[in-house]
C-alpha positions in Angstrom: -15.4 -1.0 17.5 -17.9 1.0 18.9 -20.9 3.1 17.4 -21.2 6.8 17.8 -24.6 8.9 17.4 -24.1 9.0 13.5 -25.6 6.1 12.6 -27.9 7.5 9.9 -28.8 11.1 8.4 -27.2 13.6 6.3 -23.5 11.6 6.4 -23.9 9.0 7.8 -20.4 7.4 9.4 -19.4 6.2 12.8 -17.3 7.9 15.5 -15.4 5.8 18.2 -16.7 6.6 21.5 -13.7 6.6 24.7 -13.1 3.5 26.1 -12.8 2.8 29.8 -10.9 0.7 31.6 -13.5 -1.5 31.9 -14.2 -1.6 28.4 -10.7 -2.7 27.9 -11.2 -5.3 30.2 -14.8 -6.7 28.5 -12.9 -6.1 24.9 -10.1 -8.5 26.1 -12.4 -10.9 27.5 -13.6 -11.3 24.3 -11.2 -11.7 21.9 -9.8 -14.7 24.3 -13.4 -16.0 24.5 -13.3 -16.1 20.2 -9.4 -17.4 19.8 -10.9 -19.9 22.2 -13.5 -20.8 20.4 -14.7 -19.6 17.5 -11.0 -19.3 15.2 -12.4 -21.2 12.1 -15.6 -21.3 10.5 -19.0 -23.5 11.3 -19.6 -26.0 8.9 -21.3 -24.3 6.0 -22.6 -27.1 4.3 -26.6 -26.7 5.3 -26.0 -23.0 4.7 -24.5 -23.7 1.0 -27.5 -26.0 0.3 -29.7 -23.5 1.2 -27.7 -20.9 -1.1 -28.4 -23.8 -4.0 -32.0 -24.1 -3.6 -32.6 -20.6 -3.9 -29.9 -19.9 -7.0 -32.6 -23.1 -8.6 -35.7 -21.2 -7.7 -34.8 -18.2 -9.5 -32.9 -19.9 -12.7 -35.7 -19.1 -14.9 -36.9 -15.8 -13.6 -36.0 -11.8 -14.8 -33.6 -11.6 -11.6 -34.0 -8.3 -11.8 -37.5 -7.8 -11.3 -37.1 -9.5 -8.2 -34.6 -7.1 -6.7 -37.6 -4.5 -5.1 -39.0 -6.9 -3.1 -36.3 -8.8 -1.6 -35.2 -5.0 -0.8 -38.2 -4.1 0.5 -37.7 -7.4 3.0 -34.5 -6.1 3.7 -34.7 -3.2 5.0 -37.8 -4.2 7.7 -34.9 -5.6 10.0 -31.6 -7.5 10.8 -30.2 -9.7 8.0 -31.0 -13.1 9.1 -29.1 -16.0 8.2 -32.3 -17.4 5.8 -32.2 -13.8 4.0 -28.5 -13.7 3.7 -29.1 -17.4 2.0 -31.3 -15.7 -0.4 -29.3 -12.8 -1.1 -25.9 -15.0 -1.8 -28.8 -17.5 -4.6 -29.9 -14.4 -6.3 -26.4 -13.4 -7.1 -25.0 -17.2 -8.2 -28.1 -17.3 -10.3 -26.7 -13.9 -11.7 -23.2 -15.9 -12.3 -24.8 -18.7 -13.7 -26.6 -17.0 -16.4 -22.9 -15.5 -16.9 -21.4 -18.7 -17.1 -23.6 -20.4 -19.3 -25.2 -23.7 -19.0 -23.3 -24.5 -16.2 -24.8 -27.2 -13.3 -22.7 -25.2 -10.8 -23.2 -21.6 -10.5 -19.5 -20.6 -10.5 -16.1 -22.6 -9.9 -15.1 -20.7 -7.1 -19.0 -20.5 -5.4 -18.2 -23.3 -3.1 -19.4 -24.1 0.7 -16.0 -22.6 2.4 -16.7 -19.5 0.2 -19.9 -19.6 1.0 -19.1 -19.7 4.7 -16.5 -16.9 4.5 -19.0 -14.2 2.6 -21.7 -14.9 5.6 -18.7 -13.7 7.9 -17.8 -10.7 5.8 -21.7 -9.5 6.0 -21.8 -9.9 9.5 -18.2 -8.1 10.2 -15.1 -9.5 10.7 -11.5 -10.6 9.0 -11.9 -14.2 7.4 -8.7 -16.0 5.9 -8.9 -17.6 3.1 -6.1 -19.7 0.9 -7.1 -18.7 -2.5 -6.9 -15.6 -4.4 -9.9 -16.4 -6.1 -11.9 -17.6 -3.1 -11.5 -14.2 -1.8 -12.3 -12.3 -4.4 -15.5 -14.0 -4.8 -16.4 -14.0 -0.8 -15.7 -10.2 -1.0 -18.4 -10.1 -4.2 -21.0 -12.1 -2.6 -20.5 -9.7 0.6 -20.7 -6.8 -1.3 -23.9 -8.0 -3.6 -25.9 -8.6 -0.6 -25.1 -5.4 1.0 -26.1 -3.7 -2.8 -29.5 -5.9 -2.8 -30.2 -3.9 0.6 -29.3 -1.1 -0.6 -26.3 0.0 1.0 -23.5 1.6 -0.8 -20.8 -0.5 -0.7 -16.4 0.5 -0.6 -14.8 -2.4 -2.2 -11.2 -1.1 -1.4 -8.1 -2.7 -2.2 -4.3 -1.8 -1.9 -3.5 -1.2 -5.2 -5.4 0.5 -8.6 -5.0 -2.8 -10.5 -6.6 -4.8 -8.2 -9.3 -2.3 -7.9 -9.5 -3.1 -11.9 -9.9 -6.6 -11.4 -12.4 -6.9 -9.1 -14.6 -4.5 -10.8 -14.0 -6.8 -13.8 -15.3 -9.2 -11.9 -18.1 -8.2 -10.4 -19.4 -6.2 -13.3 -21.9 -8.3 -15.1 -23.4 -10.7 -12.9 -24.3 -7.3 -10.3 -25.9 -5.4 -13.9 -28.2 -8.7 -14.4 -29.7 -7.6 -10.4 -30.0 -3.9 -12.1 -26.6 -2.8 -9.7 -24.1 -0.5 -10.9 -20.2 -1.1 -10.6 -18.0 1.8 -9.9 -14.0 1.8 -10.7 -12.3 4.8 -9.0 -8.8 6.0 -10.5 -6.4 9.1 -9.9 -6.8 10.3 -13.0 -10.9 11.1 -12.7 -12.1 14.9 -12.0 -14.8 16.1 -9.3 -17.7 15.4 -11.8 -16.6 11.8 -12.7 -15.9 11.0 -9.1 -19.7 12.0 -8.2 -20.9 9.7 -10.7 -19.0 7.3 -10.0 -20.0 7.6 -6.0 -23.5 7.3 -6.7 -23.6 3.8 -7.9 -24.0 1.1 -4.9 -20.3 -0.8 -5.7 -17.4 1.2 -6.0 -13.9 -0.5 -6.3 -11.2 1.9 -5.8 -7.4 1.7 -3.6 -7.6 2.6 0.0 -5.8 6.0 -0.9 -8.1 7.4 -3.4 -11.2 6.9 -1.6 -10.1 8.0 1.7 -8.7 11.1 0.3 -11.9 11.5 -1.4 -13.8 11.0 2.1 -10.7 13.8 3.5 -12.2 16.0 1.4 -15.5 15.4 2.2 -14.7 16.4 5.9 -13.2 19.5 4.8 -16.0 21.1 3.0 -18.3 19.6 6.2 -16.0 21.8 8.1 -16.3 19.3 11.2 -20.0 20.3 11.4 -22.6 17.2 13.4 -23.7 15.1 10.6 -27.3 14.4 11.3 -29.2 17.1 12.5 -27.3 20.5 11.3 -26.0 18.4 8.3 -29.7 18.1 7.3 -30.4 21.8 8.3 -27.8 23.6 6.5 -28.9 21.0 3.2 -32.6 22.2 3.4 -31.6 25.6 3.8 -28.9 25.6 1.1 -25.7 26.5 2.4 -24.7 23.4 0.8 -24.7 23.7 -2.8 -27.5 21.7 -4.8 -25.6 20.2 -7.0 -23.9 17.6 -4.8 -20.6 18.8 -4.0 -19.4 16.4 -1.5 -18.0 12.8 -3.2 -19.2 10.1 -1.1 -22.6 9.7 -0.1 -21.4 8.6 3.0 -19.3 6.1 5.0 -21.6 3.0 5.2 -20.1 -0.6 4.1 -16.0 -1.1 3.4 -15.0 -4.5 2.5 -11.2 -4.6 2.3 -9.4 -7.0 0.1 -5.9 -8.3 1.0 -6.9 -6.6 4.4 -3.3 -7.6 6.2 -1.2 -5.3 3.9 -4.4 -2.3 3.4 -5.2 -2.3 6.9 -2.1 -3.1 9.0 0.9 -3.0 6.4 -0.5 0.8 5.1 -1.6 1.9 8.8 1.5 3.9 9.1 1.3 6.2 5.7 -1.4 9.0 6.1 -4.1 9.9 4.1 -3.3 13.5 3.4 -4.7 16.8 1.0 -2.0 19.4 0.7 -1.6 22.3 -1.9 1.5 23.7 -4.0 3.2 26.4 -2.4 4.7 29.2 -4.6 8.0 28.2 -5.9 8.7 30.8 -8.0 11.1 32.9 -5.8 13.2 29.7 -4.9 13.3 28.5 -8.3 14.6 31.9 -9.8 17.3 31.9 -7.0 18.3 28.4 -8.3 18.3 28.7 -11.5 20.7 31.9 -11.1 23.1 29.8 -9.2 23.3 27.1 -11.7 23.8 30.1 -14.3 26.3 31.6 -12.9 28.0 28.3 -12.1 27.8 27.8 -15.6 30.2 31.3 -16.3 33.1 29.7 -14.0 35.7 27.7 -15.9 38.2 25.6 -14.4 41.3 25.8 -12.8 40.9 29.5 -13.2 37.6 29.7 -10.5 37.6 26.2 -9.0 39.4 23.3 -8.9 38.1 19.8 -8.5 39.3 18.1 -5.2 38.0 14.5 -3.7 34.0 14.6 -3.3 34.4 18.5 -3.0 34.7 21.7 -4.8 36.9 24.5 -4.0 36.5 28.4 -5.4 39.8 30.5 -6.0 40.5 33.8 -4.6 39.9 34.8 -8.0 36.5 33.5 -8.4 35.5 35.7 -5.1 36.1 38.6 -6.8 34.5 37.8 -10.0 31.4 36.7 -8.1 31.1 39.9 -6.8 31.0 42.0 -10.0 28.5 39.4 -11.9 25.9 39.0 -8.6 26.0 43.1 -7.9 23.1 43.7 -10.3 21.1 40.9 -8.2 21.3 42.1 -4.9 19.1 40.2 -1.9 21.0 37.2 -1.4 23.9 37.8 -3.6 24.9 40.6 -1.5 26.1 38.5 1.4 29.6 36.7 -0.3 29.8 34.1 2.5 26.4 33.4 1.1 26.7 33.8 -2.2 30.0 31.2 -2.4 28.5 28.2 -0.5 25.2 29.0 -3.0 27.6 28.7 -6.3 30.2 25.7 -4.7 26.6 23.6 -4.2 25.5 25.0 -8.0 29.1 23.5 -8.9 28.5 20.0 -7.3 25.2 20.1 -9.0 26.9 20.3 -12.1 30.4 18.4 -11.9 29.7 16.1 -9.2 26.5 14.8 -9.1 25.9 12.4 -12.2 22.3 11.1 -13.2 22.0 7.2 -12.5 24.8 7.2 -10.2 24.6 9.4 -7.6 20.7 9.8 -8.2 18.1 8.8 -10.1 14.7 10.4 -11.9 11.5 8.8 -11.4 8.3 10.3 -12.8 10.3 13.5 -12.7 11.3 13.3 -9.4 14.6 13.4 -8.0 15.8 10.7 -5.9 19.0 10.7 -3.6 19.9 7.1 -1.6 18.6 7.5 1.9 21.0 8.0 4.6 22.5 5.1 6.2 20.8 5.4 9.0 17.1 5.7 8.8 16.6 8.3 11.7 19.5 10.6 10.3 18.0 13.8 9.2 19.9 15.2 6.4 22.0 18.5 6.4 20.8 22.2 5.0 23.5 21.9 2.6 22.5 18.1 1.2 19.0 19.8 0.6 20.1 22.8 -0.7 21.6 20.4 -3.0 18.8 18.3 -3.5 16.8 21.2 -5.0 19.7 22.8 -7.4 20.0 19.4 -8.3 16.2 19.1 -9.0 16.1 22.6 -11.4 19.1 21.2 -13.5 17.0 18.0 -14.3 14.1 20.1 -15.2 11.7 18.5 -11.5 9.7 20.0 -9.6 10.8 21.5 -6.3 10.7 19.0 -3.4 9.0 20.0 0.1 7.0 22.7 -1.1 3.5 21.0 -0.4 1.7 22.8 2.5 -1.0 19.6 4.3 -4.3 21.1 4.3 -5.2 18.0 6.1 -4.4 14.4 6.9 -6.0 11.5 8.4 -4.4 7.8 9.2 -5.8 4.5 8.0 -7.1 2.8 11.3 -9.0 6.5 11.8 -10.6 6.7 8.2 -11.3 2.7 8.0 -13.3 3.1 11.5 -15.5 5.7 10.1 -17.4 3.2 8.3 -20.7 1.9 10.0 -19.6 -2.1 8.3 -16.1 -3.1 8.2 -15.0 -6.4 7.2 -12.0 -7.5 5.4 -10.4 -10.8 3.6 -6.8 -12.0 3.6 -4.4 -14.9 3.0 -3.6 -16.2 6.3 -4.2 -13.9 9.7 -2.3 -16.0 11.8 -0.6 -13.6 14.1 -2.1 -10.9 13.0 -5.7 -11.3 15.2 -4.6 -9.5 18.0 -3.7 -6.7 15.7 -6.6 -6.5 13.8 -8.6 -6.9 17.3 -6.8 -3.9 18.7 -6.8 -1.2 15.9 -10.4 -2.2 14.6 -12.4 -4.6 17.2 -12.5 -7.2 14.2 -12.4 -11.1 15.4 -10.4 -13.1 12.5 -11.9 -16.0 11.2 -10.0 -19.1 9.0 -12.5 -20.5 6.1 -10.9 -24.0 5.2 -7.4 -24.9 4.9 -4.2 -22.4 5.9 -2.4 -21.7 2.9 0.5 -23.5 1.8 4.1 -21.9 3.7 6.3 -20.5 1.5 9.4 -22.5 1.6 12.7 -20.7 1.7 16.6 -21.0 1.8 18.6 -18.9 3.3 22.2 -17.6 2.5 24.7 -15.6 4.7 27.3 -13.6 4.2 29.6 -11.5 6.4 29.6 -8.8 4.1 27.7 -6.6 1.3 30.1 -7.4 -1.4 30.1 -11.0 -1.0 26.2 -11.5 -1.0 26.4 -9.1 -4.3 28.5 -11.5 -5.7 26.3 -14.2 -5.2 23.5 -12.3 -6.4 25.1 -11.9 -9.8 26.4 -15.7 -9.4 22.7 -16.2 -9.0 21.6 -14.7 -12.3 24.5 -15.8 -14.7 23.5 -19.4 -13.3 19.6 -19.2 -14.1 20.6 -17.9 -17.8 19.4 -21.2 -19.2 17.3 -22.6 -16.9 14.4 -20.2 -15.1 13.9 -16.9 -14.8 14.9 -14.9 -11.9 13.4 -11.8 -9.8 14.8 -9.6 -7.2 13.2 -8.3 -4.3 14.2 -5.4 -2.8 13.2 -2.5 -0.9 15.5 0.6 -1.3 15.8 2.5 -4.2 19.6 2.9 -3.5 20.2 -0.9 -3.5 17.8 -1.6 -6.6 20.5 1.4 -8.3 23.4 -0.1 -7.2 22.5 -3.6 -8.5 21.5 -2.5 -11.7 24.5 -0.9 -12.1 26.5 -4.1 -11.1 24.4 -5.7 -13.8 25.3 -3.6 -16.5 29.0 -4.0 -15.3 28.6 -7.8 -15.5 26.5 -7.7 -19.1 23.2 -8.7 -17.6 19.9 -7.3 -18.6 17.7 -6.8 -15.9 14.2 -5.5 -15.7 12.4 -3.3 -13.2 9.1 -2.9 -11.5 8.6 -0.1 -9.3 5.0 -0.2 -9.3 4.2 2.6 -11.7 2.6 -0.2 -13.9 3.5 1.5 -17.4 4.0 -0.1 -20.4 8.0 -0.8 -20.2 6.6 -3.3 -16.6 4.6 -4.8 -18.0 6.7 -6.0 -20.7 9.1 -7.0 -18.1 6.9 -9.2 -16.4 6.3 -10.7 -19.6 9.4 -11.3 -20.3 9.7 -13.7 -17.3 8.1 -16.4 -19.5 11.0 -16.9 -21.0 14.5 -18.5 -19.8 17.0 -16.5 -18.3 14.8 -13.6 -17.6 15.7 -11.0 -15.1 13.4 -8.6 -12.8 14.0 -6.4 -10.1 11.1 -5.1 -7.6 10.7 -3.2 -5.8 8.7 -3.5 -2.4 5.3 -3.0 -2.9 5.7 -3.2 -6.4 4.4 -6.4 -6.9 0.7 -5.1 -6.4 0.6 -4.0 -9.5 1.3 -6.8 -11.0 -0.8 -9.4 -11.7 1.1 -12.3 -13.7 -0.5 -15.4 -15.4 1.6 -18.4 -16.0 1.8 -18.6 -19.5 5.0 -21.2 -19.8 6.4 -23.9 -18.1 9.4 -22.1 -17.3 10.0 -22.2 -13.8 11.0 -19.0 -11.8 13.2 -18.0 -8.6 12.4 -15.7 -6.3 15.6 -14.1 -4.5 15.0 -11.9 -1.5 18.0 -9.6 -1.4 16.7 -7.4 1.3 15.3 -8.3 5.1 11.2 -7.2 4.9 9.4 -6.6 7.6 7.4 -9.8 7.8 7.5 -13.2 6.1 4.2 -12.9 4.1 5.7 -9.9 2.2 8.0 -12.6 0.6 4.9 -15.0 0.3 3.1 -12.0 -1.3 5.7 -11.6 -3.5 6.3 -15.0 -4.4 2.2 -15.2 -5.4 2.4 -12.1 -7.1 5.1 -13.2 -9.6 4.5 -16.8 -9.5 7.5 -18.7 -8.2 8.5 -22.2 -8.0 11.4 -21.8 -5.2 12.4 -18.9 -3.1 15.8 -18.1 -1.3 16.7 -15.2 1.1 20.2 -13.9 0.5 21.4 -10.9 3.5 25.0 -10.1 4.8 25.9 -9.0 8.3 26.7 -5.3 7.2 22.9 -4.9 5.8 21.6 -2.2 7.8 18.3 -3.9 8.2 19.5 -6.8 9.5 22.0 -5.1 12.5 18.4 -2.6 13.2 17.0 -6.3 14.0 19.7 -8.5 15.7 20.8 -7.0 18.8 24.8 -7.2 19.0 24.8 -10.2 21.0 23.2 -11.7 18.3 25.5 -10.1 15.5 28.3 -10.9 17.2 27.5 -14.8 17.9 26.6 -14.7 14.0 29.8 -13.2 13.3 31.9 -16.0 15.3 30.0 -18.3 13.4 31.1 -17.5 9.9 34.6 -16.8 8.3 35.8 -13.3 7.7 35.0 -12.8 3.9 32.8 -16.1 3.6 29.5 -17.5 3.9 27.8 -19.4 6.8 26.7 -22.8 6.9 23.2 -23.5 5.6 21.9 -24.3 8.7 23.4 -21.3 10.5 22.4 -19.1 8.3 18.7 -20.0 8.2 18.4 -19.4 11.9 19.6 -16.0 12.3 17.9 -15.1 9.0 14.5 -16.5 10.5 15.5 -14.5 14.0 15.6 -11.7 12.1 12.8 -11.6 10.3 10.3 -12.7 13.2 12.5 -9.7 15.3 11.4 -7.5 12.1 8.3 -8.4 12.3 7.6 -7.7 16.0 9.5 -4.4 15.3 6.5 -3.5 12.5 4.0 -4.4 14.6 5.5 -2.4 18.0 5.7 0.7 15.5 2.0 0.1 13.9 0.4 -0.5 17.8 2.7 2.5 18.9 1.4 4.9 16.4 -2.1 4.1 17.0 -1.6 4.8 20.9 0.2 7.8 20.3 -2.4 9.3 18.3 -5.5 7.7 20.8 -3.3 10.0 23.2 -3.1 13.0 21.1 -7.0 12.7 21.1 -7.5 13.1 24.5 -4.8 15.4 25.4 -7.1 17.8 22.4 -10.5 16.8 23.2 -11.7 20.1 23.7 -10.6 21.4 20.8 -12.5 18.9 18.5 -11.9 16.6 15.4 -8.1 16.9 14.5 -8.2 16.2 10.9 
């Protein structure tokens, strides 16, 4: 990605200069020229002996006292590879002195995480197998980038792992005299400064770049480095420090396939409460009034509809005259109190909807681009004041930024991952970030497939699935609409079965969930991307199942799954009539699928794992069409509005 002109100064971040064609051209030349070439590490074995003799020159010396001059040295010029030795021995001494007296500074300090942290300071998306390997590549990266004295974004796609890798990092950077930083949701303004001004800061991808959204707004778009400076001397910016970050300078991204590329789509945005007042009132006057009518005498209950009287026209009239504004209309006024009547008689809690974190939450339509009606979100809302919620679509964006946009402000970017086969060319594209593989690939997730012609069938084997594991493992669902994770617990409680769920919310009541998988018979629903918060030791023997009820959009959301909760064996139930699965198989392919299965039955095993694998590799192309698209459409937008400016 290429630098702007705000290298340094009062805010210092980068702005993406236009391409041209010939750019293009040099940028494609090479990203061949590294897939060609330069896919997998060097040998870092002279490197990690060089690493070792400096972590043994420094064993018996206050590390901390040697932190100003190595700075000092830092700062003269380019980080060369003998300095970048250094920095990585000063910080495994630090981990050493953690650890004890241990001959090896720590367990997960070897050569190929060695090798991957000397990519990550230079810039660039390095695969490695391990959870731990990465988590200790991202710290060494980050620690040399402190000892410089750069502030450094350790950003990650969830709060928990934020947690953790503060954790982590915490004591071994306070014996080099280097704060550690945790950013939550819950912090204030003050807290967030503080928290800011220390050199490592972990926080999720979404708190930090709001916090940086924020930043730009009280900048008001103004040229960081030479007015920025100006306006701080002469004091129109407040003493005091008002703006969060002290500027976008280093972001080292952990799991950087689903932060960077799963998230890419979701914006960063700041919005506001609108007044709700006036709405609400009308609301809760319907519902009151609803309330009066009794049945038969002002409605009668039909099939999936309500009905007023003549009767009840006329009373409507005499108890909404005192009201007046919208009550005076009756054509208005009777559509108003038949929705406050649904509200009421119709539309049953846990069935029809469900409240989460007092929200209310309908099943989506069945087809994902169907918008839905006036009178389903007129119903939405009365629905939403009976429950006691807040009003829905009321927030007014003050601003908004994507992911791709705020991750390419920073002047270093380099991220760590699993596995980035695949995924180079998108990484290449949205950020200009080669992808590098430190040691082995990790080890495929190995799954069976099941098809069924239809819904009911596969739920049926779904609860076959869980009566069956009652005394042998433990079983989890993975899902992805709320709808479907409603309708199976239902099905659940029909059949006797408890069942746990994890939304992601991490509260007390998941947590205990996820414990409860240590024992036999255990049963979890989650719900996709729930499983980041969860972070699940094996603390039994008891071996689990992973069930995949739902098509995702790639197959390394089931292997992040899989790692997340721990399982021994995975298998990928779908039916024909999913709606994700006829979005990805064109209907040529449904139809051949059909023809290959008996009405009401299930296909062969080996059928059935080749359409399921088409359709997830289709789904997958279909994410990564819609992730390149949106990037394109907003590159457009930019210069269609270059005159006017930053957008966001």
């Amino acid at each position: 990605m290429k630098a702007g002109d705000s290298h340094a100064g009062f805010y210092p971040e980068r702005h993406a200069a236009p391409e041209s064609v010939w750019d293009r051209v040099m940028s494609a030349g090479l990203f061949r020229l590294h897939q060609l070439f330069r896919r997998r590490i060097p040998d870092p074995t002279l490197f990690a002996m060089e690493v070792a003799r400096h972590a043994a020159g420094v064993r018996d010396l206050p590390l901390d006292g040697l932190v100003p001059d190595l700075r000092h040295r830092l700062r003269r010029g380019p980080v060369c590879g003998d300095m970048l030795a250094e920095c990585f021995g000063l910080y495994c001494a630090a981990l050493q002195r953690g650890n004890g007296a241990s001959s090896d500074p720590s367990p997960v300090v070897t050569p190929i995480v060695l090798g991957a942290a000397r990519i990550l300071a230079k810039g660039g998306i390095v695969g490695l197998s391990q959870m731990e390997e990465r988590q200790s590549a991202l710290a060494l990266a980050a620690a040399a980038a402190a000892l410089r004295g750069t502030a450094v974004h350790l950003l990650t796609a969830s709060e928990p792992g934020a947690s953790v890798m503060a954790e982590a990092m915490r004591a071994p950077l306070a014996a080099l005299g280097i704060g550690v930083g945790l950013i939550t949701p819950a912090m204030d303004g003050r807290a967030r400064r503080e928290t800011y001004a220390r050199l490592v800061v972990c926080g999720a991808l979404r708190d930090v770049g709001i916090d940086y959204l924020r930043d730009s707004m009280m900048l008001g778009g103004r040229p960081r480095r030479v007015l920025g400076a100006l306006d701080w001397l002469s004091g129109d910016i407040a003493a005091d420090r008002t703006l969060l970050l002290p500027g976008m300078l280093c972001a080292l991204i952990h799991e950087a396939d689903r932060v960077m590329l799963d998230d890419s789509r979701a914006p960063l945005a700041v919005s506001t409460e609108a007044d709700q007042s006036g709405e609400r009132l009308l609301y809760e006057q319907a519902l009151e009034l609803a309330r009066v009518l009794r049945e038969p005498e002002d409605f009668t209950i039909g099939p999936g509809r309500i009905e007023l009287t003549p009767g009840c026209s006329q009373r409507l009239g005499q108890l909404t005259q005192p009201l007046g504004g919208v009550w005076a209309g009756r054509e208005r006024r009777e559509e108003l109190i038949a929705l406050a009547l649904n509200a009421l008689h119709l539309a049953q809690r846990d069935r029809d909807y469900s409240v989460i974190q007092g929200r209310v939450l309908f099943p989506p339509p069945a087809k994902e681009a169907e918008e839905p009606s006036a009178a389903k979100q007129l119903l939405h809302k009365l629905v939403e004041v009976k429950e006691g919620c807040r009003l829905s679509g009321q927030r007014a964006v003050l601003a908004q930024i994507s992911v791709p946009r705020v991750l390419g402000r920073y002047l270093h970017l380099a991220g760590a991952c699993g596995d980035a086969r695949g995924l180079e060319r998108e990484f290449w594209r949205l950020y200009r970030l080669t992808s590098t593989q430190a040691g082995r690939y990790p080890r495929p997730i190995l799954w069976a497939a099941r098809l069924f012609a239809t819904a009911s069938a596969r739920r049926d084997a779904l609860l076959a699935c869980m009566q069956a594991a009652a005394a042998a493992c433990a079983v989890v669902i993975a899902l992805r609409s709320p709808a479907e994770a409603q309708s199976l617990l239902q099905a659940c409680a029909e059949a006797q079965i408890k069942v746990g769920i994890v939304r992601g919310t991490g509260d007390a009541s998941e947590q205990q969930a996820v414990a409860e998988l240590d024992t036999p018979g255990a049963v979890l629903v989650t719900l996709y991307p729930g499983e980041r918060s969860v972070r699940r030791t094996r603390a039994s023997p008891n071996p689990l199942t992973l069930v995949v009820a739902e098509l995702h959009d790639a197959e390394r959301h089931i292997a992040h799954i899989a790692g997340a909760y721990g399982a021994d064996s995975c298998r990928i139930l779908l039916s024909l009539e999913d709606e994700a699965v006829k979005l990805h198989l064109s209907p040529r392919e449904l139809g051949a699928a059909m023809r290959a299965i008996q009405p009401g039955a299930e296909a062969p095993p080996d059928v059935a794992q080749r359409w399921v694998n088409r359709a997830l590799r289709n789904a997958e192309r279909a994410a990564a069409t819609a992730r390149w698209n949106a990037a394109s459409v907003e590159q457009n937008l930019d210069d269609l509005l270059a005159f006017s400016g930053r957008r966001e």
